[in-house]
VEXKE-724795 format. One record per atom (N, C-alpha, C): residue number from 1; atom name; z, x, y. Coordinates in pm, 1 decimal, padded with zeros to 6 digits. Atoms other than C-alpha are relative to their C-alpha. Example, Ala and Ser with C-alpha at 12.3 -4.5 7.8 and 13.67 -1.06 7.14 Angstrom:
{pt 1, "N", {00000.0, 00089.0, -00119.0}},
{pt 1, "CA", {00780.0, 01230.0, -00450.0}},
{pt 1, "C", {00000.0, 00090.0, 00120.0}},
{pt 2, "N", {-00006.0, -00082.0, -00119.0}},
{pt 2, "CA", {00714.0, 01367.0, -00106.0}},
{pt 2, "C", {00073.0, -00077.0, 00109.0}},
end
This chain:
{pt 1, "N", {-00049.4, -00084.3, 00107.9}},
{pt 1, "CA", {07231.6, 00012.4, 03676.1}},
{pt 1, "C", {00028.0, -00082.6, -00125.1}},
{pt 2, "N", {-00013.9, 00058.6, 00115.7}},
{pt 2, "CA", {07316.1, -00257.7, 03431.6}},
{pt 2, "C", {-00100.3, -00053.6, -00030.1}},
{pt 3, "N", {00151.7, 00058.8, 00051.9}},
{pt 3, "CA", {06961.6, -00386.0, 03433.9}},
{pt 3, "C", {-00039.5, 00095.8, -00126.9}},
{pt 4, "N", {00080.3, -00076.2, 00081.4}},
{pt 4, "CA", {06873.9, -00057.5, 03298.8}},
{pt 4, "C", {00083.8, 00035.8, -00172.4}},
{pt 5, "N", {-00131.1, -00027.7, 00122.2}},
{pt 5, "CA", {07170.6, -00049.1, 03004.1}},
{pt 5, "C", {-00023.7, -00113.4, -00114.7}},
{pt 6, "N", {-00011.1, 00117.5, 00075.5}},
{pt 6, "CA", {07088.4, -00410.6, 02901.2}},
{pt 6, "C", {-00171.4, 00009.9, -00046.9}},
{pt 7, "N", {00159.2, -00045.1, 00045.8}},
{pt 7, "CA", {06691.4, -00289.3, 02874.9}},
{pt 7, "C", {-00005.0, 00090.7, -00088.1}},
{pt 8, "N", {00063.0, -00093.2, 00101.9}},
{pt 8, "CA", {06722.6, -00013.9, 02699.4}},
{pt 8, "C", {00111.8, -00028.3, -00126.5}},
{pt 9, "N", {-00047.5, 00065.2, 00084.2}},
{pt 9, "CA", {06975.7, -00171.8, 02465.3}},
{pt 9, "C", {-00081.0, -00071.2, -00077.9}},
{pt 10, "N", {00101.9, 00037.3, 00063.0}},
{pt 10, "CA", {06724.7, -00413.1, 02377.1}},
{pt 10, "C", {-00116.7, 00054.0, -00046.9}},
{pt 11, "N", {00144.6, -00115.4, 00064.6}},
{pt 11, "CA", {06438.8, -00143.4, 02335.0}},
{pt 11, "C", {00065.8, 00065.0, -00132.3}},
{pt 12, "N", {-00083.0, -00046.4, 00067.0}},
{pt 12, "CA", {06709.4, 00027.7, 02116.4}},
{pt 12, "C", {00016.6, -00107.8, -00098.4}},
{pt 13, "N", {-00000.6, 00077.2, 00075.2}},
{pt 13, "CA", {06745.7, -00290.5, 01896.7}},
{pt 13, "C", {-00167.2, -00058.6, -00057.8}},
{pt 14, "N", {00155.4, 00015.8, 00067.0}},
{pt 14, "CA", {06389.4, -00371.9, 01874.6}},
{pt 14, "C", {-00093.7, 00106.3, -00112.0}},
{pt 15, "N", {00049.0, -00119.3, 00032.1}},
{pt 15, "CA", {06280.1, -00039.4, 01756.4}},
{pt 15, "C", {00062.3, 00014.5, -00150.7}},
{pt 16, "N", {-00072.1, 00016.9, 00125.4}},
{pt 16, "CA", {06583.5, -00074.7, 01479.4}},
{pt 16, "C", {-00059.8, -00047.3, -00067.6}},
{pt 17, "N", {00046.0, 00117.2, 00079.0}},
{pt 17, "CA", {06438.5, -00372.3, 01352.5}},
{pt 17, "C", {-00138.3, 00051.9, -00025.8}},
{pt 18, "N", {00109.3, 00010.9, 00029.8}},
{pt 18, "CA", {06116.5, -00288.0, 01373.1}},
{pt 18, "C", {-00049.7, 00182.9, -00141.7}},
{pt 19, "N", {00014.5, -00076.5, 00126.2}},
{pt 19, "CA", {06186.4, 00014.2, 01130.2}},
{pt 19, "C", {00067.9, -00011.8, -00085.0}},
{pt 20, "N", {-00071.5, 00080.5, 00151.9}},
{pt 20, "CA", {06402.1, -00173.3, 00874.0}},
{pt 20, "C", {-00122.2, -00082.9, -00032.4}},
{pt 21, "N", {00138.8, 00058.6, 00084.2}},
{pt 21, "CA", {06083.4, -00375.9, 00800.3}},
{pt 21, "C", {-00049.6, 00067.6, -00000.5}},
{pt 22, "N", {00077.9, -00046.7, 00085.5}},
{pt 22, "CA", {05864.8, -00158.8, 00755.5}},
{pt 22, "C", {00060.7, 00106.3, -00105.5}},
{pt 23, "N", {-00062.7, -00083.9, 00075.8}},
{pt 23, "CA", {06087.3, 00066.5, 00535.5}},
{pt 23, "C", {00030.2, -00144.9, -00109.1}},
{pt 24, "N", {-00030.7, 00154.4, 00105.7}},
{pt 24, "CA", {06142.9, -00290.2, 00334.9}},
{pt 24, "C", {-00133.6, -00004.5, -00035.3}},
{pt 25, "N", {00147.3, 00078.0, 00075.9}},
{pt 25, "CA", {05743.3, -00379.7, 00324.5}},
{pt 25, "C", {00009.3, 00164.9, -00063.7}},
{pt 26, "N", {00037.3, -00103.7, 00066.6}},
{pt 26, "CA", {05700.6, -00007.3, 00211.6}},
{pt 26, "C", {00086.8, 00024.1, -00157.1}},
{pt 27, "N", {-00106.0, 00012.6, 00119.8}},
{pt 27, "CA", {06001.9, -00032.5, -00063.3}},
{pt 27, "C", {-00074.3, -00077.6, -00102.8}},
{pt 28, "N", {00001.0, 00098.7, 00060.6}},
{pt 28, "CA", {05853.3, -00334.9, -00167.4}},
{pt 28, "C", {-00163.9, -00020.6, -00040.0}},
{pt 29, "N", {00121.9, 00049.0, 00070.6}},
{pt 29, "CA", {05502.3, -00249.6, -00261.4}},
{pt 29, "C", {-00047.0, 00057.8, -00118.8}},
{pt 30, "N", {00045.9, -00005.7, 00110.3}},
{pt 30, "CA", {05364.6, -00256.2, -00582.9}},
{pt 30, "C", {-00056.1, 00128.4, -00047.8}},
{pt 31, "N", {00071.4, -00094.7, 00094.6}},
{pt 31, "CA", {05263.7, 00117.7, -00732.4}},
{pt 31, "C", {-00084.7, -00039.7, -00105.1}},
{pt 32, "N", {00111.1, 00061.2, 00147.5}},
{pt 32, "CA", {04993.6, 00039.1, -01049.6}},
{pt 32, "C", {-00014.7, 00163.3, -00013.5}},
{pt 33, "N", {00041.3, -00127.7, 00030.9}},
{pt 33, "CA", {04970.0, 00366.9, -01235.4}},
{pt 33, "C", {-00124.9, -00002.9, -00155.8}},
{pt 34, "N", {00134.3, 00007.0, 00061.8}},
{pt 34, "CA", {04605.3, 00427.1, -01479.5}},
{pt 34, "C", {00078.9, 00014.9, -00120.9}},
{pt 35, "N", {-00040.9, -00068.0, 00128.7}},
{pt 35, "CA", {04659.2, 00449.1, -01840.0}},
{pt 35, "C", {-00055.6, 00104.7, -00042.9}},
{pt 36, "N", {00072.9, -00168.7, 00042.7}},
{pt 36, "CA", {04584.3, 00783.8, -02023.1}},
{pt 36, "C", {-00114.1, -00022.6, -00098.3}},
{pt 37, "N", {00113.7, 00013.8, 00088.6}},
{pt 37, "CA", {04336.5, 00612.0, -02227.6}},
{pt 37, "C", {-00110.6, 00016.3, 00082.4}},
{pt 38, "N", {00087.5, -00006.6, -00084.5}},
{pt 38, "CA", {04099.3, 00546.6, -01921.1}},
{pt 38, "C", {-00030.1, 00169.9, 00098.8}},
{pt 39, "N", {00006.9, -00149.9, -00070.9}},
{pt 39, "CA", {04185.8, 00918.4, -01795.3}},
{pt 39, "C", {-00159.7, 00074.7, -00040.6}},
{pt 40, "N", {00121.7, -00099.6, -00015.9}},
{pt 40, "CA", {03860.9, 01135.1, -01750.5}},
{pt 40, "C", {00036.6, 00110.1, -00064.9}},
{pt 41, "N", {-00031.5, -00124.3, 00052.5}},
{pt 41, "CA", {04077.9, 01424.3, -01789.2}},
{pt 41, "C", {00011.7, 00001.8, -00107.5}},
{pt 42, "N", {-00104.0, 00013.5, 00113.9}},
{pt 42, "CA", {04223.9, 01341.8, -02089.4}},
{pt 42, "C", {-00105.4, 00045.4, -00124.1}},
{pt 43, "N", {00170.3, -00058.4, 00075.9}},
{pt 43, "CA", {03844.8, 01387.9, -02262.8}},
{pt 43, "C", {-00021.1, 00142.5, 00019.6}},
{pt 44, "N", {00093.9, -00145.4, -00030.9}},
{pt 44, "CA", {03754.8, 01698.6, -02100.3}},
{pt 44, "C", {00113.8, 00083.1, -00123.3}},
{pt 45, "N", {-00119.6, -00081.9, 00130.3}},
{pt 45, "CA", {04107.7, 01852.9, -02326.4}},
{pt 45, "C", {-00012.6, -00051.7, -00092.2}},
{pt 46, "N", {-00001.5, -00009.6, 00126.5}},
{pt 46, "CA", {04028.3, 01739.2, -02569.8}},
{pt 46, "C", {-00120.3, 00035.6, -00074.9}},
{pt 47, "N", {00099.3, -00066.3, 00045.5}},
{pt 47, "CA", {03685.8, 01851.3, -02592.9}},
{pt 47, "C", {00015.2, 00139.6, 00006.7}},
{pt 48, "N", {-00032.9, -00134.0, -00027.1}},
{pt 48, "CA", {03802.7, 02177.0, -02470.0}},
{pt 48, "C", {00070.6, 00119.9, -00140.6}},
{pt 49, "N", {-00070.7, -00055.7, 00090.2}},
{pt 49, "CA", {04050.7, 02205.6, -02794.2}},
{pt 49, "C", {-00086.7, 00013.2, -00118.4}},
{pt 50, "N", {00113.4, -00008.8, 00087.6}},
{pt 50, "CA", {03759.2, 02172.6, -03009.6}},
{pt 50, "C", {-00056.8, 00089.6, -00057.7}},
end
């Protein structure tokens, strides 16, 4: 009975950890958003207003 308390304790701590990093690498990556000059759309409206 304490085998199984001190096992799933540790499954229970591993599992922690192992979703505080990836909630850290995911925090921690770089977005890059396009400028509106390179936008496609941004042409079609304005040919549209034409």
């Amino acid at each position: 009975m304490f085998t199984v308390l001190i096992i799933s304790i540790i499954v229970v701590i591993v599992i922690l950890l192992l979703s505080v990093l990836s909630v850290n690498k995911g925090y921690s990556y770089k977005h890059s958003v396009d400028s509106a000059e390179d936008s496609p759309y941004l042409e079609d409206e304005v040919s549209k207003k034409n």
